[in-house]
Backbone as CSV, one residue per row, in Angstrom:
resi,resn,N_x,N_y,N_z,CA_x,CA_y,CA_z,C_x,C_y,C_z
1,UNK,7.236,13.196,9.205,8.236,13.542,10.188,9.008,12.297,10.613
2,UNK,10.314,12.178,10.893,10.659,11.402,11.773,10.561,11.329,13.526
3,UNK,10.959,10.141,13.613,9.569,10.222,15.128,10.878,10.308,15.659
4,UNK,10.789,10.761,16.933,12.208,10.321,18.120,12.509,9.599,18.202
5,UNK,13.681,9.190,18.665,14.401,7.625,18.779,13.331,6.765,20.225
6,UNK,13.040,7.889,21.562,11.726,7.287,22.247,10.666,7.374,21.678
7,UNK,10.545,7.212,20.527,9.008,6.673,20.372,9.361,5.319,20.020
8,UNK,10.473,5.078,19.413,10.900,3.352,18.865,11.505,2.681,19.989
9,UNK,12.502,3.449,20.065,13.717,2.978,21.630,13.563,3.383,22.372
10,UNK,12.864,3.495,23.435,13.158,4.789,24.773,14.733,3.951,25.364
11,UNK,14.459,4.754,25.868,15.855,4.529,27.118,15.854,3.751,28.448
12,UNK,14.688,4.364,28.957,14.013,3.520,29.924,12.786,3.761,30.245
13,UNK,12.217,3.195,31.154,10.259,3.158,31.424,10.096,4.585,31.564
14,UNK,10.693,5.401,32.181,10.310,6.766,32.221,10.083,7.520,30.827
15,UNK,10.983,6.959,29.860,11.111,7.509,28.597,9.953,7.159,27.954
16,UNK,9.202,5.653,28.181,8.610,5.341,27.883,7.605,5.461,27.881
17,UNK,6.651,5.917,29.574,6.008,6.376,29.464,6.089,8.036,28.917
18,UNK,6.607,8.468,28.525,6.538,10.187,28.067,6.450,10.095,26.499
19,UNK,7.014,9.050,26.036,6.860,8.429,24.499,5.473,8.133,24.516
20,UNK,4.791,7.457,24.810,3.398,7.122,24.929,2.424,8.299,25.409
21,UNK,2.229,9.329,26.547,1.717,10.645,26.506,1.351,11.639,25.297
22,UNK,3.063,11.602,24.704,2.953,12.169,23.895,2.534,11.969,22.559
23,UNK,2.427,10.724,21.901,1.860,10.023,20.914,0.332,10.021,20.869
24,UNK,-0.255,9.867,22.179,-2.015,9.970,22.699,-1.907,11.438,22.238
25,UNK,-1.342,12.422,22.105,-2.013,13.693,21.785,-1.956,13.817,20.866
26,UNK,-0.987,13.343,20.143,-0.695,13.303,18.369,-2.387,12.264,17.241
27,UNK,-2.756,11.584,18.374,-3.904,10.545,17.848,-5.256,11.341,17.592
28,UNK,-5.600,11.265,16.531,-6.837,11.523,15.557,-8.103,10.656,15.698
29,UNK,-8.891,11.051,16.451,-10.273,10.206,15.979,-11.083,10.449,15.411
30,UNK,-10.931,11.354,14.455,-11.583,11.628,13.198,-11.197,10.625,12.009
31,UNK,-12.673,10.467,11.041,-12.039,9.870,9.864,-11.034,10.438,8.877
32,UNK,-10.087,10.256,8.482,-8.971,10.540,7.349,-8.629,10.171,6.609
33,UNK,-9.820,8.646,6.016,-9.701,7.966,5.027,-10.218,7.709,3.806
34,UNK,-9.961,7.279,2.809,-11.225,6.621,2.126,-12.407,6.449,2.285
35,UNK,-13.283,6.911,2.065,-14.705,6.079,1.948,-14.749,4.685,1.948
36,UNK,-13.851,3.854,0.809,-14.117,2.613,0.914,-12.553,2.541,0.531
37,UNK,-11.621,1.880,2.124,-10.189,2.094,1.421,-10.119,0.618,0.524
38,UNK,-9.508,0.543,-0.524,-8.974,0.044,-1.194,-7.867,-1.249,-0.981
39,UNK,-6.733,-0.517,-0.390,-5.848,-1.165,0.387,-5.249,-1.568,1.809
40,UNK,-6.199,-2.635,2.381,-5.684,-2.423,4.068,-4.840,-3.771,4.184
41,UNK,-4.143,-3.480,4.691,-3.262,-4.370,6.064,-3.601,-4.504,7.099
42,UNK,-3.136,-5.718,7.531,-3.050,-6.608,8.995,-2.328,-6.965,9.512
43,UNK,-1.409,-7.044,10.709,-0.583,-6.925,11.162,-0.443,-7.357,12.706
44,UNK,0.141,-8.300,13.062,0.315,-9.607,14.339,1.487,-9.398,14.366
45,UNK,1.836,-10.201,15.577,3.149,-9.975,16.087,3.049,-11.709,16.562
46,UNK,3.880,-12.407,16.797,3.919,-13.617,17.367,5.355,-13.868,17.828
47,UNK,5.474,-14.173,19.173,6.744,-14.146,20.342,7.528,-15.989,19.979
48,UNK,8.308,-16.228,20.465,9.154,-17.370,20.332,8.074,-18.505,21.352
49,UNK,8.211,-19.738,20.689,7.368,-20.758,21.303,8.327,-20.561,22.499
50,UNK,7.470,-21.618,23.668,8.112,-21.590,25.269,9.070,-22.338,25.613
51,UNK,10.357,-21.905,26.186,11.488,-21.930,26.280,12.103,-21.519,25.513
52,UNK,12.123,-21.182,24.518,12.851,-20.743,23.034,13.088,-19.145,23.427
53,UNK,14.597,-18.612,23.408,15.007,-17.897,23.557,13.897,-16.496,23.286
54,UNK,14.217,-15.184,23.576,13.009,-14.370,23.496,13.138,-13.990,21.975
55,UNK,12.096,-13.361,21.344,12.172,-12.925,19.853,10.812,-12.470,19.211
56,UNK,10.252,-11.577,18.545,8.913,-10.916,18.181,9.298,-11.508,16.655
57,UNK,8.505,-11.681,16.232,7.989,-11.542,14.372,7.077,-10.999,14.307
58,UNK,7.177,-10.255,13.310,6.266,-8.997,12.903,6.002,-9.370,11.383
59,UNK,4.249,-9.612,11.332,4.078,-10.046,9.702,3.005,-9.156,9.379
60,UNK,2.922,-8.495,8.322,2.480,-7.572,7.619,1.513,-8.407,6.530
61,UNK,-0.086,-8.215,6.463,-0.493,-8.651,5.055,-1.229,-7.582,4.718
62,UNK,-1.159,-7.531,3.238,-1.257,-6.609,2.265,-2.886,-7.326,1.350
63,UNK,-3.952,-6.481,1.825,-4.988,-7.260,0.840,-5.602,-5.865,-0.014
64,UNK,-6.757,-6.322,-1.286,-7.026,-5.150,-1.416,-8.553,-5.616,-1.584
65,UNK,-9.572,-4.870,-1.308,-10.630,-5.076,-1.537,-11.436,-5.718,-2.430
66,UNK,-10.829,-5.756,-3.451,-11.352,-6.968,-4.817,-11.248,-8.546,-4.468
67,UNK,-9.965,-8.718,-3.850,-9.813,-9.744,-3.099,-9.136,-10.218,-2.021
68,UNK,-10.328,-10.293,-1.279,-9.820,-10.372,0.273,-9.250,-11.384,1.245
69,UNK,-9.051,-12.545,0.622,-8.810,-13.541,1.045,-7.567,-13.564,0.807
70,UNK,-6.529,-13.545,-0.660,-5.680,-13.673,-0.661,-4.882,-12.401,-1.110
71,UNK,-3.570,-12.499,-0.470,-2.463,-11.535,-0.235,-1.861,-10.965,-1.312
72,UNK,-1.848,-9.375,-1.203,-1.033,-9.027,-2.049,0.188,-9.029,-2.168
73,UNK,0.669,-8.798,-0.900,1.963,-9.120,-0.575,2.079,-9.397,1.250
74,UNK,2.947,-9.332,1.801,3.878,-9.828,2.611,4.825,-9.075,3.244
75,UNK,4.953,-8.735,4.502,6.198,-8.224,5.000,6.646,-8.718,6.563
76,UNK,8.026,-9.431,6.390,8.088,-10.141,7.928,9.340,-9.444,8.197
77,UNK,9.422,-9.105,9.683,10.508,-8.744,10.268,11.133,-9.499,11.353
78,UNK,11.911,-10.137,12.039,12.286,-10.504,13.072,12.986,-10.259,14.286
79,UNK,13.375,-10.369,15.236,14.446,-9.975,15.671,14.450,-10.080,17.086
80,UNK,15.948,-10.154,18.426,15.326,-10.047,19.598,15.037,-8.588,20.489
81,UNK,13.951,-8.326,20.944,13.627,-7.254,21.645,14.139,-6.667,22.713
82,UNK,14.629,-5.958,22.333,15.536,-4.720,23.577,14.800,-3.944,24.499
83,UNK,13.310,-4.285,24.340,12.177,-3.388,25.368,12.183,-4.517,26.369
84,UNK,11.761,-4.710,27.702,11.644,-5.748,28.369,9.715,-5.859,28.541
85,UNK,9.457,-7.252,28.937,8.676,-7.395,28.942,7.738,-6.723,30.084
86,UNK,6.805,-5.818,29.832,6.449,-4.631,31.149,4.820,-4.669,30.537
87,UNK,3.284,-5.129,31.351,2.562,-4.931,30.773,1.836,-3.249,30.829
88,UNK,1.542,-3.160,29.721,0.830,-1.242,28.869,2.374,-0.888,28.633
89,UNK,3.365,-1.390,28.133,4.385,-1.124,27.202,4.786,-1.861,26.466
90,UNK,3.763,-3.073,26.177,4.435,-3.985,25.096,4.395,-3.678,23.625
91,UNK,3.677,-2.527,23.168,4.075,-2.248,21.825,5.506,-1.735,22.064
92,UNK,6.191,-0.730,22.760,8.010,-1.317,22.533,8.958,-2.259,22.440
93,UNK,8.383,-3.126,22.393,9.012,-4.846,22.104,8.327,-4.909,20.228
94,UNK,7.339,-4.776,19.936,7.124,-4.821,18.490,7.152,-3.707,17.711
95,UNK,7.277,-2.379,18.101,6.684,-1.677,17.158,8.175,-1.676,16.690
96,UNK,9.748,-1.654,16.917,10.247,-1.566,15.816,10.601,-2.519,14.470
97,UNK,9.811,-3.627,14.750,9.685,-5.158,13.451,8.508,-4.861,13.013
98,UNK,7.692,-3.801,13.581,6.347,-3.556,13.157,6.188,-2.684,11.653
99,UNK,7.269,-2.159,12.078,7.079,-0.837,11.418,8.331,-1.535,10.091
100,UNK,9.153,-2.230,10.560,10.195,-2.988,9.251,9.029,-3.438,9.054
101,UNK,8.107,-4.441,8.912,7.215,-5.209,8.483,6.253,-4.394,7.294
102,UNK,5.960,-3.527,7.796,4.797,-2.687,7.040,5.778,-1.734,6.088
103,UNK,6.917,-1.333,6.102,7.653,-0.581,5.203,8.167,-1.702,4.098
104,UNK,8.153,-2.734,4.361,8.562,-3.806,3.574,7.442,-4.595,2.530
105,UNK,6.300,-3.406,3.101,4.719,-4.024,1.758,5.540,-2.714,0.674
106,UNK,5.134,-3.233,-0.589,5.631,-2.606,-1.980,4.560,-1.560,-2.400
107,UNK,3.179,-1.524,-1.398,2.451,-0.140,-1.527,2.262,0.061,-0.080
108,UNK,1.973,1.306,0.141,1.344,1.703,1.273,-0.245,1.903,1.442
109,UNK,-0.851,1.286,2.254,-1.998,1.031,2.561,-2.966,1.987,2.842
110,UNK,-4.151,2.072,2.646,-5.045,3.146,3.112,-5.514,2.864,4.392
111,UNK,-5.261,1.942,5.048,-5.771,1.349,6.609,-4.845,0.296,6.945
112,UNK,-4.746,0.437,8.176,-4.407,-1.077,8.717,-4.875,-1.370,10.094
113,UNK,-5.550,-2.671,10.144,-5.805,-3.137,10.878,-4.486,-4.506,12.173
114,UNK,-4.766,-3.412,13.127,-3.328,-3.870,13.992,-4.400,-5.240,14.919
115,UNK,-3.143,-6.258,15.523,-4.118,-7.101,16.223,-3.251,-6.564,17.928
116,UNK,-4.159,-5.737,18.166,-3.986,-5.283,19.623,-4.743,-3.752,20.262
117,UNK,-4.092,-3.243,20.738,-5.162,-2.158,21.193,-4.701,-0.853,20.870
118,UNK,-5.446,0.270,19.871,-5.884,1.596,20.315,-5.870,2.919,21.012
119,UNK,-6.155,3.196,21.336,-6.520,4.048,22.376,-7.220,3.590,23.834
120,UNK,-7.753,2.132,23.816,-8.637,1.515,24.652,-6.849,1.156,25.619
121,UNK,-5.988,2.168,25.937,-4.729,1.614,26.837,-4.744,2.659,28.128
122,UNK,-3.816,2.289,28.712,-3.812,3.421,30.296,-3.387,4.706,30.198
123,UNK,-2.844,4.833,28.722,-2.238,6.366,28.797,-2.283,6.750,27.094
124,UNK,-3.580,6.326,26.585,-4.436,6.224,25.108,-3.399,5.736,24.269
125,UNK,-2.153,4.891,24.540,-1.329,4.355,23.172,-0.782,3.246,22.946
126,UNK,-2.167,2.308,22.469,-2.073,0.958,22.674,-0.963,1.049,20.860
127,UNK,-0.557,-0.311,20.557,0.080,-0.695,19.392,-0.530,0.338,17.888
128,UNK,-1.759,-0.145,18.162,-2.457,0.429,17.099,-2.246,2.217,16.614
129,UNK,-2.422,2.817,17.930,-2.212,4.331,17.915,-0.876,4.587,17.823
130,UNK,-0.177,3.839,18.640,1.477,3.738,18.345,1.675,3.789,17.309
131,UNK,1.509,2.843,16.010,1.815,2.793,14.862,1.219,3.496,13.933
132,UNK,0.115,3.738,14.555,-0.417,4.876,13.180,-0.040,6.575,13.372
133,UNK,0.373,6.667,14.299,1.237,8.079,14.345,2.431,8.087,13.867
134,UNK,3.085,6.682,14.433,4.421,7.248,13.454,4.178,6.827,11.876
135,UNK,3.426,6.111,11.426,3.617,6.249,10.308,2.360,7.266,9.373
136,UNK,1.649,8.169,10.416,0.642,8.723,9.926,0.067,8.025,8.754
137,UNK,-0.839,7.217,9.131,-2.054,6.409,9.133,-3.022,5.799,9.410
138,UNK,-3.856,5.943,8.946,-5.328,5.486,9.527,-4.932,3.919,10.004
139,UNK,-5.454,3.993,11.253,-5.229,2.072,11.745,-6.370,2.174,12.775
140,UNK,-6.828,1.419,12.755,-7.562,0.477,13.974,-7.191,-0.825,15.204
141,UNK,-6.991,-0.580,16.265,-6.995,-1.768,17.107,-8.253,-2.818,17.082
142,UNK,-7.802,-3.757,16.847,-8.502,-4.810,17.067,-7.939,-6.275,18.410
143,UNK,-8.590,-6.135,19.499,-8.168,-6.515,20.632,-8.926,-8.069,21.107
144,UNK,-8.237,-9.142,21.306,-9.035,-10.216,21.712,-9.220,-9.684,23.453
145,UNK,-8.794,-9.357,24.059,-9.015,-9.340,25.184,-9.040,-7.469,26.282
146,UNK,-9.478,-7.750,27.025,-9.542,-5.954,27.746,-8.476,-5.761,28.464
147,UNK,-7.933,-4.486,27.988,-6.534,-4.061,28.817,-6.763,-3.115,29.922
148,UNK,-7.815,-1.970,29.875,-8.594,-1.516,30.757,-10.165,-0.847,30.020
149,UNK,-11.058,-0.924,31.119,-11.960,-0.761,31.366,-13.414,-1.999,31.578
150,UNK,-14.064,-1.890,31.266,-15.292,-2.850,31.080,-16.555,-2.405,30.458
151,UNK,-17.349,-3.537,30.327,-17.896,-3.030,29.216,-19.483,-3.113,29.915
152,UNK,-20.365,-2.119,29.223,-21.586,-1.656,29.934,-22.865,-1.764,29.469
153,UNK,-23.637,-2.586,29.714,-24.713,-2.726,29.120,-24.580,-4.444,28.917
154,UNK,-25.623,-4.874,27.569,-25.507,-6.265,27.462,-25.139,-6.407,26.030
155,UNK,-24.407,-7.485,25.913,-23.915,-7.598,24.302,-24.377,-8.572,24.255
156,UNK,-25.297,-8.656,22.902,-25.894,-9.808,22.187,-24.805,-10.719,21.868
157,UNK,-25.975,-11.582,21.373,-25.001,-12.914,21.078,-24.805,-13.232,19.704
158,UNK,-25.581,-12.376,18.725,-25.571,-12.071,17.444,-24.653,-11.666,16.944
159,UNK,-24.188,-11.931,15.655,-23.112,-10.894,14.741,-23.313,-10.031,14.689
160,UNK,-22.289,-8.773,15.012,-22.449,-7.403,14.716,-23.404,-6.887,15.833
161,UNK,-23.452,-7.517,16.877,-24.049,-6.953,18.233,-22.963,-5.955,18.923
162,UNK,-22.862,-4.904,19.408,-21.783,-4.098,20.383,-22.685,-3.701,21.536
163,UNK,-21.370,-3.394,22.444,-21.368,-3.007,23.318,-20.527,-1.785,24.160
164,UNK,-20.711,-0.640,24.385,-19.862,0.311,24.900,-18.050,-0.620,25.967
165,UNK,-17.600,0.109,25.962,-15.865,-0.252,26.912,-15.894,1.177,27.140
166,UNK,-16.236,1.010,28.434,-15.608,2.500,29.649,-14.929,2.417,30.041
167,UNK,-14.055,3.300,30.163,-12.770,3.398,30.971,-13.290,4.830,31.581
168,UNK,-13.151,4.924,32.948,-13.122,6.176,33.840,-14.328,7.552,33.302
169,UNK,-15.355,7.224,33.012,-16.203,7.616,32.043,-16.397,8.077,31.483
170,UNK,-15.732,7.257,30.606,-15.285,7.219,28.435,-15.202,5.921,27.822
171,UNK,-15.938,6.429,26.571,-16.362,5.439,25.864,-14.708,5.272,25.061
172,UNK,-13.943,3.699,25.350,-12.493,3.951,24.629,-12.235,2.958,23.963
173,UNK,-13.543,1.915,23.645,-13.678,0.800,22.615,-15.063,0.160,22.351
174,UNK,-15.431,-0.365,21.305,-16.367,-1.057,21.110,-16.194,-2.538,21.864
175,UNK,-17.272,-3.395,22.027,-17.178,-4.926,22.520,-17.918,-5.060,21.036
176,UNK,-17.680,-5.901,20.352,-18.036,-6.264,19.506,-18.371,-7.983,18.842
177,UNK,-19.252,-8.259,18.709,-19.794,-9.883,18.351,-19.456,-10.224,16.723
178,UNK,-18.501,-10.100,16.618,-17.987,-10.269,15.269,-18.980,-12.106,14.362
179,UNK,-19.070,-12.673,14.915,-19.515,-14.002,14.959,-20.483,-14.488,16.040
180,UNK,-21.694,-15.140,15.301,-22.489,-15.476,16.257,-21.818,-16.565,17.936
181,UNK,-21.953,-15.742,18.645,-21.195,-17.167,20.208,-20.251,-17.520,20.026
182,UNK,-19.485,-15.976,19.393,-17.887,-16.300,19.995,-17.218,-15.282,20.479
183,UNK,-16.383,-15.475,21.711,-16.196,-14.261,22.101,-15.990,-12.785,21.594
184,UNK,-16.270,-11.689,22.032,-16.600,-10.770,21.365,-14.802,-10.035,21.320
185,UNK,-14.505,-9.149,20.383,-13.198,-8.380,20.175,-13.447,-7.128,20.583
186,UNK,-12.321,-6.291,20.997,-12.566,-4.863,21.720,-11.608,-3.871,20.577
187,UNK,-12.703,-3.122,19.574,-12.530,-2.381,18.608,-12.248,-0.711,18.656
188,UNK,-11.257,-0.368,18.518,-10.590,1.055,19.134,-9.819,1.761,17.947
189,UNK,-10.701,2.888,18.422,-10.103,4.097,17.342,-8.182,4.049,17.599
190,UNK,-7.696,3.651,16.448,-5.626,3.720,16.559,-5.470,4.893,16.410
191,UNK,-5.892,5.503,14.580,-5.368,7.390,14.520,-5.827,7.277,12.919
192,UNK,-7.039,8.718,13.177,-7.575,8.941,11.954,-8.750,8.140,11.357
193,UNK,-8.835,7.073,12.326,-10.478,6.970,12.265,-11.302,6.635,13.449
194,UNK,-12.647,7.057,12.871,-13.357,7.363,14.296,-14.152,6.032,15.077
195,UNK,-14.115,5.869,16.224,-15.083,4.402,16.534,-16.187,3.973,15.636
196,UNK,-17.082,4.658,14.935,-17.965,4.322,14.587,-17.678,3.514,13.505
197,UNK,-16.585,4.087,12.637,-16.053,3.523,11.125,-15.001,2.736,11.498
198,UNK,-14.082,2.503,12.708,-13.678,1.082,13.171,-14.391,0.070,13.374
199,UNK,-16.086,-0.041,13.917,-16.437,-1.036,14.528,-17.137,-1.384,12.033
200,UNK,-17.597,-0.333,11.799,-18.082,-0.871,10.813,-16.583,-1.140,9.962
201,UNK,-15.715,-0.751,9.788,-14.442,-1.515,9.055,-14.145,-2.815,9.225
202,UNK,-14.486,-3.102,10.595,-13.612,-4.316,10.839,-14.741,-5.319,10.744
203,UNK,-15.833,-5.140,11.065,-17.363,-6.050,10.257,-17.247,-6.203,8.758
204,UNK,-16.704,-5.144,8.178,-16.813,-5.582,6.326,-15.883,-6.686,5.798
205,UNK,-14.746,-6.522,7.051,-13.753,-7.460,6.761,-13.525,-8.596,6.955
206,UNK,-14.662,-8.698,8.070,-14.847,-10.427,8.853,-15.533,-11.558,7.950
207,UNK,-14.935,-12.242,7.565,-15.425,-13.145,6.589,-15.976,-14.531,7.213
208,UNK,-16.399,-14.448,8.083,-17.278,-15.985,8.993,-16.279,-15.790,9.946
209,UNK,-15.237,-15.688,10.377,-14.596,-15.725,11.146,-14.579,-14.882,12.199
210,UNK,-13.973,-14.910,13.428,-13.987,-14.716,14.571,-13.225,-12.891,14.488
211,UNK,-12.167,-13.158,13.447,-11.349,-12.181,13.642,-11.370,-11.670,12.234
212,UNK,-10.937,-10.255,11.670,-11.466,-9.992,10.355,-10.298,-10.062,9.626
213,UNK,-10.051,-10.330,7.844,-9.333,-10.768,7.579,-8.243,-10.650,7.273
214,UNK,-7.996,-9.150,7.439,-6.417,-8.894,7.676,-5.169,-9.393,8.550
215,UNK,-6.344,-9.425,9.713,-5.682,-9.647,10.813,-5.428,-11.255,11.263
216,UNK,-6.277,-12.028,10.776,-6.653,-13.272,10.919,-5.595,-13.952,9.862
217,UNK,-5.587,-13.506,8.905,-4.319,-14.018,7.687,-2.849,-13.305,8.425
218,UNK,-2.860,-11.986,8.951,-1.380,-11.974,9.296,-0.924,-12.930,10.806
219,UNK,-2.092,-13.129,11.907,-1.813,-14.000,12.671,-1.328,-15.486,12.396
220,UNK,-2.252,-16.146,11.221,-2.081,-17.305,10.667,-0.051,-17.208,9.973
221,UNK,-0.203,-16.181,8.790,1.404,-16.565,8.603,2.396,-15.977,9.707
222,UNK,2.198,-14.946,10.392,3.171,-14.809,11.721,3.558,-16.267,12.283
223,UNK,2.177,-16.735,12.780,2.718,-18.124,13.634,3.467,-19.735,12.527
224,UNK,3.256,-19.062,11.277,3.970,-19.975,10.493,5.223,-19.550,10.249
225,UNK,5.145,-18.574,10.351,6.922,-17.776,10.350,8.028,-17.944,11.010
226,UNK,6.901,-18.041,12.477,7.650,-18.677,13.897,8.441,-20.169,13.681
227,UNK,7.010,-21.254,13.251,7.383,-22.560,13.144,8.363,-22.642,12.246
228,UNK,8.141,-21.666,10.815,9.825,-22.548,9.574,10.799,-21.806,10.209
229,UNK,11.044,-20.832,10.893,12.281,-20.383,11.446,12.421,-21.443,12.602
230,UNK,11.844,-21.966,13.311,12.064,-22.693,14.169,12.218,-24.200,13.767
231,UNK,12.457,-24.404,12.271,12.717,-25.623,11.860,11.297,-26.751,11.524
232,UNK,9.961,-26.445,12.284,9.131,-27.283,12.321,8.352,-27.397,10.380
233,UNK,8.365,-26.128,10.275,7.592,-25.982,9.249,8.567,-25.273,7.693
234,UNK,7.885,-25.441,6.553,8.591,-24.454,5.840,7.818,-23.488,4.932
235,UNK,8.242,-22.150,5.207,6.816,-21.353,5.118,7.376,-20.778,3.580
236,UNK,8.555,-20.813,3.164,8.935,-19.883,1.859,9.538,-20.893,1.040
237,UNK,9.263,-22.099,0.945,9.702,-23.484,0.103,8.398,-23.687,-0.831
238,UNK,7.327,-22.615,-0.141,5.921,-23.003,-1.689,5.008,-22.329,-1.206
239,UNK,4.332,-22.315,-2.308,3.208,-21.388,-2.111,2.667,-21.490,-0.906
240,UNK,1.946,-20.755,-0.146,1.236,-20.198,0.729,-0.137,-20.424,0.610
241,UNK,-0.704,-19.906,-0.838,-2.270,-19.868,-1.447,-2.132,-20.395,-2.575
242,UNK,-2.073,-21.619,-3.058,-2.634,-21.961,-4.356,-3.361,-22.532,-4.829
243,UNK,-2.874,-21.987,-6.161,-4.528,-22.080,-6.837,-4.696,-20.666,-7.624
């Protein structure tokens, strides 16, 4: 389907929130995927260094399970944002470079792993659920930090330790110890798969690292995207991965 112009643009916060209502009912927490998908993406957003006029980049990586480290492909979008900055509406500032970003991979993915939140939001439509409705697909939020609720019980300090995230009493993310003693990530059903196979997706993908590797490779070239557009660096003058 094509989505409404408020689900990309609203008009204003009112629109916005009714764009977001209505997207939470459209969201699936059932699995709808692969058994073992094949092809997932990762997907960051990174804002203009400080003072530097406003602007989102939206970078898309494309891996496939044979090999996970390096990229199949690539998709960056840029541009300045016409949503204003309002916090539990900041996926309208990215999701439309989000969505150029991910239409700009040369396959479409069986998952993607978004770096933000889920359903774990104030009105169930964090980035993650945002984007996987309109593009009906399985995605997962993966969150460094809590947008609402808290989390109950005690989380080990071990890899692959969790912990429940209540919100108003509902379970609406995992706390998760991705890495031994480092802060833990808040793992949320986006659309079409269920918590249980988010918290184990995003563990298969964590490769020693803090953050798993979709998401961790599209954060890394987002913020390099930032720097060669911003003159510091040059990100499309040579390889990226070689070897």
């Amino acid at each position: 389907m094509t989505p409404p112009e408020d689900w990309i643009r609203p008009a204003n916060l009112d629109a916005a929130r009714a764009a977001q209502r209505e997207i939470a009912t459209r969201a699936e927490a059932e699995d709808r995927l692969p058994d073992a998908p094949f092809l997932v993406a990762g997907v960051d957003c990174a804002g203009a260094a400080r003072g530097a006029p406003d602007r989102v980049r939206a970078m898309a990586v494309l891996l496939s399970a044979e090999a996970r480290s390096r990229p199949l492909a690539t998709g960056l979008a840029e541009g300045e944002p016409a949503f204003p900055y309002i916090p539990g509406f900041l996926g309208f500032r990215e999701i439309p470079f989000v969505l150029e970003a991910v239409r700009g991979l040369p396959q479409r993915p069986d998952l993607i792993l978004v770096d933000g939140h889920g359903v774990s939001h104030p009105r169930g439509c964090g980035i993650a659920t945002h984007l996987g409705v309109v593009l009906d697909l399985p995605t997962i939020g993966v969150a460094k930090s809590i947008l609402v609720g808290r989390v109950e019980g005690e989380l080990g300090m071990e890899a692959g330790s969790t912990a429940p995230l209540v919100w108003k009493g509902r379970r609406i993310a995992t706390a998760l110890r991705s890495k031994r003693g480092v802060q833990p990530l808040f793992v949320s059903t986006g659309h079409r798969v269920s918590q249980e196979s988010a918290v184990r997706s995003v563990l298969a993908w964590c490769a020693g690292y803090r953050l798993p590797e979709p998401t961790r490779l599209a954060d890394r070239l987002a913020g390099e995207a930032r720097r060669a557009i911003e003159g510091r660096a040059g990100l499309f003058g040579g390889e990226l991965f070689p070897g």
